[in-house]
N, C-alpha and C positions, 0 to 999 in steps of 0.2 A: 504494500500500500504506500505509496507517494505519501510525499508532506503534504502536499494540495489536495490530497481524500482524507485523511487523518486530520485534517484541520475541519474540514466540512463538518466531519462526524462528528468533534467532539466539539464544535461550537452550536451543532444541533444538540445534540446531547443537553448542552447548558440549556436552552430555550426548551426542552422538553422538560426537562428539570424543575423548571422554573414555573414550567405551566399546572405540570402536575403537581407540586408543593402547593401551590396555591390554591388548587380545586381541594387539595386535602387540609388544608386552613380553613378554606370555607367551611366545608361540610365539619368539622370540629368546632367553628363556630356555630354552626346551624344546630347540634346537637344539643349545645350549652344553652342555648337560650331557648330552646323544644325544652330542656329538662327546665329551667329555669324560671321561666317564665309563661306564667298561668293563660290560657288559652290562644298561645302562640302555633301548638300543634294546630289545634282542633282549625284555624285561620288556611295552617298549609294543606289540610284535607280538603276545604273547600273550596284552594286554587285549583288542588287536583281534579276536584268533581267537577267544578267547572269545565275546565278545557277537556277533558274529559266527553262531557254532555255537547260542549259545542262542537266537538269533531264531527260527533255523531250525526247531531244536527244538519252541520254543513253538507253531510255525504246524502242525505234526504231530498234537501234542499238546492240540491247541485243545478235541475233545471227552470229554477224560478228566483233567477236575479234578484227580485225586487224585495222576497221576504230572506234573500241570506245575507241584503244587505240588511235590513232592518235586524236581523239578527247578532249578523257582526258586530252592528253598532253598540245591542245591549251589553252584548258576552263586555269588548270594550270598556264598557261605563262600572259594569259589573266587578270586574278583575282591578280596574282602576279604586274603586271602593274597598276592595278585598287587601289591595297592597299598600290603601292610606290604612287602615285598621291596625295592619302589620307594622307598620311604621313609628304609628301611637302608642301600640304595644310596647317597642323595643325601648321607643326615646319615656315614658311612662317608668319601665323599669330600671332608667339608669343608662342604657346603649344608644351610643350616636346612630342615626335613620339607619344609615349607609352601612354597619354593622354589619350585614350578612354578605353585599356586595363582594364579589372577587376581585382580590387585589391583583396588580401589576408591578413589575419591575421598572417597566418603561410605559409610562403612558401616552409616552408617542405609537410604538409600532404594536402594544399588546403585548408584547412577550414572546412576537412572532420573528423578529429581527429586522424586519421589513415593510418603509412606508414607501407605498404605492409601486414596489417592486424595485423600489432602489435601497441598498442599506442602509439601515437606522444607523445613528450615529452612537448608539449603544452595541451595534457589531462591529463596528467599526474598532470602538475600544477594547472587546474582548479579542478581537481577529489580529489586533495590533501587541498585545498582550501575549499570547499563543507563538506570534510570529518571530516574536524577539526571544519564546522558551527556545525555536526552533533554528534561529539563524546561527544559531553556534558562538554569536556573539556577546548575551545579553548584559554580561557584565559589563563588556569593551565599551557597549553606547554609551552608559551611565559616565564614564568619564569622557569617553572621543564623540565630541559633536557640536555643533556649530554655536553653540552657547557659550563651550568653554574656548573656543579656538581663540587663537592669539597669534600674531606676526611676530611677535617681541622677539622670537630666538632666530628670526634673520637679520640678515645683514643689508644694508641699505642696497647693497648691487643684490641682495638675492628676494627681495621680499617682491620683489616687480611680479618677477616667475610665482611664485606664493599665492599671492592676489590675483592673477592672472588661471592659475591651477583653479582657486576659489570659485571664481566667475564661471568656470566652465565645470564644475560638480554642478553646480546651481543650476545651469541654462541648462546638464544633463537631467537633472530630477524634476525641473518644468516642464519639458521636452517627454519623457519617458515613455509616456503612453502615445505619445503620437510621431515620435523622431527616432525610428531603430539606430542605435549608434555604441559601441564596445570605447571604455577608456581603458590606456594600460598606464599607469604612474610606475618614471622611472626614478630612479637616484639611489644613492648612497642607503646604509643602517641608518636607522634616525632622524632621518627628512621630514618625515610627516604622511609618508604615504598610505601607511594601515588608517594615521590618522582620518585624513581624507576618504577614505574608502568606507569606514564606521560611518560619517556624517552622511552621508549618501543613503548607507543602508537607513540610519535609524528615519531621514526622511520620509524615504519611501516605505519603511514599515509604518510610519505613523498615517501613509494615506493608505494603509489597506493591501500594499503591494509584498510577497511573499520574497525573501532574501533568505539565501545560504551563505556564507560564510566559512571557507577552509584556506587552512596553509595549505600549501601545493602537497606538502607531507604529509599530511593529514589525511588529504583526499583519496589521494592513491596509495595510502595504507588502508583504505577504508576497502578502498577496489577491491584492493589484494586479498583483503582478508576475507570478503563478501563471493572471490572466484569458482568456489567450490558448492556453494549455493545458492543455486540458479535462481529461487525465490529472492532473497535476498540481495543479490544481484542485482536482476530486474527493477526490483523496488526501487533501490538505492539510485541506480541508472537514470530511473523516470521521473525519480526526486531532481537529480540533476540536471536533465535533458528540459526540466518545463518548469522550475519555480520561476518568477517574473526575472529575479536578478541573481546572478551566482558571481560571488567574489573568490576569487585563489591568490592568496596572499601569499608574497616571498616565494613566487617561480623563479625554479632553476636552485633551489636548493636542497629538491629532494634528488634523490637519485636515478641519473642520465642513461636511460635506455630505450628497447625498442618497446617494452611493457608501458611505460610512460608516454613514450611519442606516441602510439597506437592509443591511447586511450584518451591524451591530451586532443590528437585530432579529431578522435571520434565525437568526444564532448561540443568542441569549437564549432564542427562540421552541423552535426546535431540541430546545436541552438540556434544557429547560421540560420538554418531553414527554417524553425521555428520563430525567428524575430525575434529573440531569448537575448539579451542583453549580459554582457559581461563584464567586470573590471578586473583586470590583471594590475598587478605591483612584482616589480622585481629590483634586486639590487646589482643585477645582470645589464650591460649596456647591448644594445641594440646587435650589434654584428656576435657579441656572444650568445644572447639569443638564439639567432637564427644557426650558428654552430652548434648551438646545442639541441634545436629539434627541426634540424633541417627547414629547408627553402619552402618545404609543401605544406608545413605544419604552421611554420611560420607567418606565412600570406595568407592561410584561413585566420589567424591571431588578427592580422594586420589589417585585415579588409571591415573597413567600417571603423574604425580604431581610430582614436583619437590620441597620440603621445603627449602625455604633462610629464615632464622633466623636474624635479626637485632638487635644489643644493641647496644643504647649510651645515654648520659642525651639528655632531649627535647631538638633538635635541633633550635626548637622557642623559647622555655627560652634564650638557648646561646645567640641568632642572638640581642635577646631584652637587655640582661644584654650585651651584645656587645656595643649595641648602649648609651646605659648608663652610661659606661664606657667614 
């Protein structure tokens, strides 16, 4: 099962949850104040008798319009009478009207997730929620994101390139859904480049959009280890081939063979067709790159790709001779 079925399911889940707790609040309320309160039952018997009689009626009455209107009208007036009685009853005994009422979580969509067939903005929070358990990243956001960024640890000839990187994560995550386009951030340990990649991801999870997040190592120790179980496999694969954004942090530092070329392409090739968008970082400069997974692999990398270059000293040196200081 994909990340994109496994999210479906257990964000229904929640909403089913939610609806069912709630039908079981009512009726735990509706019991308590049956026991509790003096001819509240005997009120709900003769909502039942009524609707009841008026089914009946109406199936009688089916080819004489004029008496199932006059009927409707009473049943109506009738049942209206019967649920101001219940009402007097409840607020009489101490209980606000609305006491038996089913409650909601969201009173926008009902508890259904969805107004008018667009997501409520209460899935949105649970789907963004789910998605940051799932991106591999969730701790990473909490500190890397456009809240905390800061230029401070470049240098005046390097902050251009910075800003200029900034600008174009930005016009990438306005862009996303309607601008297919791969970014690869190059430079040195310490540049900012996971950074950048975090702020991206948490954007795009906070409008709803599904992100993966692995080091290059990561991934294809997942492969590897996934090879022998073709279920597992598959899954993993299809996790990869379709969530909205997949990030592969630090390419070119797991280890250089035909197992890696053959599956890096496969992935690239894959998403390529699907309009799957990617962000590659590497501490690897461009022509060692492409030595390292050939001219074929490399050009599916490259096509649609946009290169952000990074330089400055390790921004983790700084932050630690900061604090030493």
């Amino acid at each position: 099962m994909s990340i994109l079925d496994k999210k479906y399911n257990e964000i229904k889940k929640i909403y089913d949850d939610r609806r069912l707790n709630h039908v079981k609040e009512q009726m735990r309320r509706k019991l308590e104040v049956e026991t509790k309160v003096p001819g509240f039952k005997e009120l709900e018997n003769k909502v039942i008798d009524l609707s009841m009689e008026y089914g009946k009626a109406k199936i009688k009455c089916k080819n004489n319009p004029e008496l199932a209107s006059d009927m409707t009208k009473k049943y109506h007036e009738e049942m209206m009478g019967l649920r101001m009685d219940k009402k007097k009853l409840l607020e009489d005994a101490g209980y606000p009207y609305d006491y038996l009422e089913l409650n909601y979580d969201c009173t926008k969509c009902y508890d259904t997730g969805y107004v008018d067939n667009e997501k409520c903005s209460c899935y949105r929070q649970i789907e963004a929620r789910f998605l940051y358990d799932y991106s591999n990243i969730s701790d990473l956001l909490e500190r890397n994101n456009f809240e905390t960024m800061s230029d401070e640890y470049y240098s005046s000839t390097e902050v251009e390139a910075f800003e200029k990187a900034v600008m174009t994560c930005k016009n990438f995550i306005k862009n996303f859904n309607s601008d297919y386009r791969n970014l690869l951030f190059i430079g040195e340990v310490g540049v900012g480049k996971t950074f950048l990649s975090s702020c991206v991801a948490k954007e795009l999870i906070d409008k709803g959009c599904s992100v993966v997040f692995f080091s290059a190592t990561q991934l294809f120790q997942t492969i590897s280890n996934t090879l022998y179980d073709k279920e597992a496999l598959s899954d993993f694969l299809n996790t990869i081939y379709t969530v909205d954004l997949l990030i592969i942090d630090d390419l070119g530092t797991e280890m250089a063979n035909d197992f890696v070329r053959s599956y890096l392409l496969s992935i690239v090739s894959e998403r390529a067709l699907r309009r799957k968008s990617m962000i590659y970082s590497s501490n690897k400069s461009l022509n060692d790159l492409i030595e390292r997974y050939s001219d074929r692999v490399f050009s599916r990398m490259y096509e649609d790709c946009e290169i952000i270059e990074l330089a400055c000293e390790d921004i983790r040196i700084q932050k630690r001779r900061a604090l030493e200081d």
